[in-house]
N, C-alpha and C positions, 0 to 999 in steps of 0.2 A: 818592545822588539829589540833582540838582543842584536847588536854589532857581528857579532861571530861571526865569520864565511863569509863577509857582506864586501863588496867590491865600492870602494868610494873615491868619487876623482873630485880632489880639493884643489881648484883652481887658484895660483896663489900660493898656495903649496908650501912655495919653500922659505919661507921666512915665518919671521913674527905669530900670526895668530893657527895660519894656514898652516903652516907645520905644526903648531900646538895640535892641531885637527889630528893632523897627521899621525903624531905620535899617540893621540889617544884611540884613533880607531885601532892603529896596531895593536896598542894594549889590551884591547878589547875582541884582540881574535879577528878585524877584519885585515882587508888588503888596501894601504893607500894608495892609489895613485896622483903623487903630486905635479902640477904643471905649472909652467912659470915663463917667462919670456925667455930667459937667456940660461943657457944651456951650465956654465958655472956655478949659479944657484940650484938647479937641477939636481947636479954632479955634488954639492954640497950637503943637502938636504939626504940624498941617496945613504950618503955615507955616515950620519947619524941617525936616521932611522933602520928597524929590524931589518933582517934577511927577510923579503917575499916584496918588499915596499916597490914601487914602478913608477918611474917618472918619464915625463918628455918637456920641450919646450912647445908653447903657440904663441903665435903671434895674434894677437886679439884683433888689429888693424886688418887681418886677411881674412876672407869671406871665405877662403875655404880651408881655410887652416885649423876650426873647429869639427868641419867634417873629416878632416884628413885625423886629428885626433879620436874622435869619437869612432871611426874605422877602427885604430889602435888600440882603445881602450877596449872595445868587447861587451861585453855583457858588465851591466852596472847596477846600481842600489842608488846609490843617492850620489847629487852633487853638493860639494860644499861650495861659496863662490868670496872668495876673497881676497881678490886685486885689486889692488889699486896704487897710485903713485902717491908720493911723500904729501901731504897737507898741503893745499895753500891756502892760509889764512893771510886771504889779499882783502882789501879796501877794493870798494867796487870802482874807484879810480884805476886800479892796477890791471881789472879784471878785461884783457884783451879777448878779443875773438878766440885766439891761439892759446890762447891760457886757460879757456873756459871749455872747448871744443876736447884741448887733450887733456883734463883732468875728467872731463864728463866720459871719454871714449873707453879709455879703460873701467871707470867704477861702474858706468849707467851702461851703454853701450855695448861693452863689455858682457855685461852680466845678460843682460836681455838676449845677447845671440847665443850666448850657453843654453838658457835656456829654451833658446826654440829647438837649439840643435839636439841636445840630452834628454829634455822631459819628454820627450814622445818613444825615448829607448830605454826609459826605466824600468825596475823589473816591475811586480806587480808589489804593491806596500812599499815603493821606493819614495823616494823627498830630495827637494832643494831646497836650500839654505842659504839666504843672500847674506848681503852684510849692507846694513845701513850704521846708525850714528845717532849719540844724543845728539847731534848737531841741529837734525831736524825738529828739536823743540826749543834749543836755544839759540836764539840771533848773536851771539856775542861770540862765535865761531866765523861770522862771518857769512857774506851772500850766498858764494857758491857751497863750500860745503852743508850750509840751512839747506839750500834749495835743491840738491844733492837728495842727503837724507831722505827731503820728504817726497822725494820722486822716489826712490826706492820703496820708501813704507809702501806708496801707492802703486808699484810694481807689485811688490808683495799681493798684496790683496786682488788685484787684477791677475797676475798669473796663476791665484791658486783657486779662482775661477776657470780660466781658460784650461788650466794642467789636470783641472777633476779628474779623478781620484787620486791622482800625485797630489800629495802636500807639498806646499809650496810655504816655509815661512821667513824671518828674518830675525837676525840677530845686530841688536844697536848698542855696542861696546858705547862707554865715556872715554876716558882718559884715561889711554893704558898704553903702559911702560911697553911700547913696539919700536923695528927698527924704522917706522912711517915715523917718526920723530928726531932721527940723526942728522937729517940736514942741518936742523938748531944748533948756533951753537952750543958747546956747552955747558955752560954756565948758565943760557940763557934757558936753556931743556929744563935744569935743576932748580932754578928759581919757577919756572912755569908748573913742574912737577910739585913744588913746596908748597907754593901759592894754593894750588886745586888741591892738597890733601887736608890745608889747613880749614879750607870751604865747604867741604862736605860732610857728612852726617859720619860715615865708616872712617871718616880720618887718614884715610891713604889710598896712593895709586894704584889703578888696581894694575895685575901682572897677567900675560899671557893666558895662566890655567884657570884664572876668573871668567874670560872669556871663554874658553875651549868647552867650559861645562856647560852651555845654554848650545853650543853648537853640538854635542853631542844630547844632549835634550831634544833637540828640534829631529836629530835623526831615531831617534828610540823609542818616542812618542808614535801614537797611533791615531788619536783623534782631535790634533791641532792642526788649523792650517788658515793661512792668511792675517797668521800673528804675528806680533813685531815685539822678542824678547828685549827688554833693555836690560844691560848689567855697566851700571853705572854708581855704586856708590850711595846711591843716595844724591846725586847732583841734582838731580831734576826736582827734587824736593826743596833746595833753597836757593 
């Protein structure tokens, strides 16, 4: 199923992977519409992406701030869904109420009200596309992102039960050069970067368009669904 004439709202949008999304459905003849909390990002992403591209801000915390989008957006194809805030790779000492509550709101949270709101206004052959994580098979990311992950994978599979005949699958990036890694400093970014390419089987981080290709697979595909792509390298193998 080709891209072409295909209306796509990439939640997330405007940055890192979400914009990779972005600029490849353009490429490919469709329309993105990217979304993002704050209206700057928005306004940024706009102006590097082609003439036709449409953005707005929501607010993921407001119940009806995905209807008030999904209003604006119109007639759709597929959602892309990849929000979420910068990593916390915390020790479960660290991990508060408040710490756990608002990294889960945006990535889990998040994602699940998109899709009650969007998958029932797809067109007909339309698909969602989460975003999970090797995290959910390696511990050594730590509790909440593991435990993250693999509520996702099992979203996945759960929604694309409930969504039938929307495909519903996931995409579980490794370790890739995004700006969900800027808070680090960095020095300590480059040595963590060093360390993971020296680890794995392909020998390097992967970048942005490693990712964007299994998200543009999951939407072009026609007979997948309740699958969990990883593009990781080769990590999970050692």
């Amino acid at each position: 199923m080709s891209l072409k004439n295909t209306n796509v709202l990439v939640i997330g949008g405007t940055s890192g992977i979400g914009l990779g999304v972005a600029h490849a459905v353009a490429d490919r003849g469709g329309t993105p519409y990217v979304a993002s909390r704050h209206q700057a990002g928005v306004d940024r992403a706009l102006a590097e992406l082609p003439d036709g591209a449409r953005g707005a801000t929501v607010d993921l915390t407001d119940p009806s701030a995905l209807d008030r989008l999904a209003a604006d957006v119109g007639d759709l194809d597929h959602l892309v869904y990849t929000a979420g805030e910068s990593l916390e790779l915390l020790p479960l000492a660290d991990l508060t109420p408040a710490v756990v509550n608002g990294f889960l709101q945006t990535r889990f949270v998040g994602a699940l009200s998109a899709a009650r709101v969007f998958g029932p206004r797809l067109r007909s052959g339309g698909s969602i596309t989460l975003t999970s994580g090797t995290a959910a098979w390696n511990p050594g990311y730590g509790p909440l992102p593991s435990s993250l992950c693999g509520a996702m994978n099992a979203l996945t599979t759960a929604l694309a039960v409930e969504l039938a005949p929307v495909r519903v699958n996931a995409v579980a990036p490794g370790m890739i050069r995004t700006p969900l890694w800027d808070e680090m400093a960095q020095a300590d970014r480059t040595a963590l970067f060093d360390q993971e390419a020296q680890r794995i089987p392909l020998g390097r981080i992967g970048e942005v368009d490693d990712a964007v290709l299994a998200y543009v697979y999951c939407m072009e595909q026609t007979f997948g669904t309740g699958t969990v792509i990883t593009v990781e390298g080769g990590s999970l193998l050692v």
